[in-house]
C-alpha positions in Angstrom: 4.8 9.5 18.6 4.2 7.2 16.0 4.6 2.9 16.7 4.6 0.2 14.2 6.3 -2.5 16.7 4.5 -5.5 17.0 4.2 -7.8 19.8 4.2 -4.8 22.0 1.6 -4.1 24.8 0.7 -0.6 24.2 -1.9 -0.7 27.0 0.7 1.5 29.3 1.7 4.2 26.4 -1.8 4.5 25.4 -2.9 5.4 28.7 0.4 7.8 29.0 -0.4 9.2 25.8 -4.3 10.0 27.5 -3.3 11.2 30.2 -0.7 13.6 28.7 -2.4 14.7 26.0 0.7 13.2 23.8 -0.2 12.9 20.0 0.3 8.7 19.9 -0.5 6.4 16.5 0.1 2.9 16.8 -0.3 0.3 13.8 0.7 -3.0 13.5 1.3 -2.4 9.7 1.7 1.2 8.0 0.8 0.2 4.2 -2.3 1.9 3.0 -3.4 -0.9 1.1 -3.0 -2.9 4.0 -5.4 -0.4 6.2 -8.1 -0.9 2.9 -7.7 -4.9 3.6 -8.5 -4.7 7.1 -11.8 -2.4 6.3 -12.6 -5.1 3.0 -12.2 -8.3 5.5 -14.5 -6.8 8.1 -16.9 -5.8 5.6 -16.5 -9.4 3.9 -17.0 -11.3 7.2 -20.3 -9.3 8.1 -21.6 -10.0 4.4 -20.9 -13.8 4.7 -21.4 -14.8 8.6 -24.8 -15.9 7.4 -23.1 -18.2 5.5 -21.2 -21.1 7.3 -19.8 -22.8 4.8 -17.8 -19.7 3.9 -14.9 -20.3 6.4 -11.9 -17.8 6.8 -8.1 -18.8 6.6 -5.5 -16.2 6.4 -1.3 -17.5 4.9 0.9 -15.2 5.3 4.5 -15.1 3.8 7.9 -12.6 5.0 11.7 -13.1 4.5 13.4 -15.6 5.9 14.6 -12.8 9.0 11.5 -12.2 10.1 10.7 -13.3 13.7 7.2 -13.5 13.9 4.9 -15.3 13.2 2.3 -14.8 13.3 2.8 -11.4 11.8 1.0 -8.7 13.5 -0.4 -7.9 9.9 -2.0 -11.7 10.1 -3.2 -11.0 13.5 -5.2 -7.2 12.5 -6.8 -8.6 9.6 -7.8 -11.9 11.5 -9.2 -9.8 14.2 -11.2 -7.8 12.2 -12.9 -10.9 10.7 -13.5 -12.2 14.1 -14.9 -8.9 14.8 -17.1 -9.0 12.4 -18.0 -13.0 12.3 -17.9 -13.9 16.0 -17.0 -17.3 15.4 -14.2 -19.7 16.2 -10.6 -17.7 15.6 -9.1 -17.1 12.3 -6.3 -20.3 11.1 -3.4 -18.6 10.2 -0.3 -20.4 8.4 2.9 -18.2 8.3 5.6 -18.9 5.8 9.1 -17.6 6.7 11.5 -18.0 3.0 13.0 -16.1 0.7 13.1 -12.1 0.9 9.6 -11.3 0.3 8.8 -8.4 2.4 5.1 -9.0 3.1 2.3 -11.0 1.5 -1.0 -11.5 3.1 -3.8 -13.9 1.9 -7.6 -13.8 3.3 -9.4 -16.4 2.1 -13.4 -17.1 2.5 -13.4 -21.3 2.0 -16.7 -21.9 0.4 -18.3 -25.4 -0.5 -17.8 -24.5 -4.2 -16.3 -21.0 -4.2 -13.8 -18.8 -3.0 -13.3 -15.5 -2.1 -9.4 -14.0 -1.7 -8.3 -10.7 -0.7 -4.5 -10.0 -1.4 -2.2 -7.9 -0.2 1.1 -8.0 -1.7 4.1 -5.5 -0.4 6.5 -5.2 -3.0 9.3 -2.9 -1.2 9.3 -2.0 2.3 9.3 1.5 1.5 5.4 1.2 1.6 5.5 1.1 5.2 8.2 4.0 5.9 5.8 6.3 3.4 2.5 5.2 5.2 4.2 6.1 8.8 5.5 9.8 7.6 2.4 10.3 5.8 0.4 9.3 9.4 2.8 11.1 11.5 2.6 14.6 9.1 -1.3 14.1 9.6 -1.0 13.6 13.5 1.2 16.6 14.0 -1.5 19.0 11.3 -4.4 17.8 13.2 -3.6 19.0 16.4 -5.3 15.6 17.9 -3.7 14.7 21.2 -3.7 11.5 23.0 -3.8 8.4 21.0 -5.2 8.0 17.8 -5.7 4.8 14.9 -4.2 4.1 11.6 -8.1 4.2 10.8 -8.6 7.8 12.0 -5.9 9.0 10.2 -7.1 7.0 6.5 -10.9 8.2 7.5 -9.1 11.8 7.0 -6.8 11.5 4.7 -10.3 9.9 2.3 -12.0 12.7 3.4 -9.4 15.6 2.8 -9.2 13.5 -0.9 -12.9 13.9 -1.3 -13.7 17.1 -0.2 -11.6 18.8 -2.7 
């Protein structure tokens, strides 16, 4: 099974999929390039939690139809900063207009700098692609139980690599 519903507490499938041995992904967000943010703004936060003055803000945009907001995209890459950081929680501002289908905005406040990682979907096909190409892996890997969108881009970089 493969889940990219947000607002969903996957605690109970999770522990189905455990005990079951049921092959289970669940992402918030399917894009690749959106799985490479979430690794960049932990590694980002680590680098500058020395650093107070670098605070972290996240704006996110969506169409106009979207419901949440935050999105659960806002909400992954704000946890992995607070991972990283342990600090006070992430500020996210959530714009609903327009038909954009994604846009994501990280930024690292400095007194006189700024540091920005972007993600920007373009279609929505990104996230279709990035769930067949995660469900194709979890069905190949034999894995059972439930796995991450990380596990499967930690393979999918090192099948890319080892060739």
């Amino acid at each position: 099974m493969v889940s990219g519903t947000t607002g969903w507490d996957t605690a109970p499938a999770v522990r189905v999929a455990r005990e079951q041995k049921i092959p289970f992904l669940h992402s918030p967000n399917f894009s690749i390039g959106v799985a490479v943010m979430k690794r960049l703004a932990a590694q980002a936060s680590a680098l500058l939690s020395p650093f107070a003055s670098f605070e972290p803000g996240i704006l996110e945009r969506h169409h106009a139809a979207k419901k949440d907001a935050p999105s659960g995209t806002a909400k992954l890459l704000a946890s992995a900063v607070d991972a990283a950081r342990r600090s006070a929680p992430v500020p996210i501002v959530a714009l609903r207009q327009g038909g954009q289908p994604g846009e994501h905005v990280l930024f690292f406040e400095g007194e006189s700098e700024c540091l920005e990682l972007v993600h920007r979907a373009r279609s929505r096909a990104i996230f279709a692609a990035g769930a067949v190409a995660a469900a194709e892996w979890l069905l190949a890997s034999g894995r059972l139980g439930p796995v991450s969108f990380d596990e499967f881009l930690d393979a999918a970089s090192r099948e890319r690599t080892s060739r």
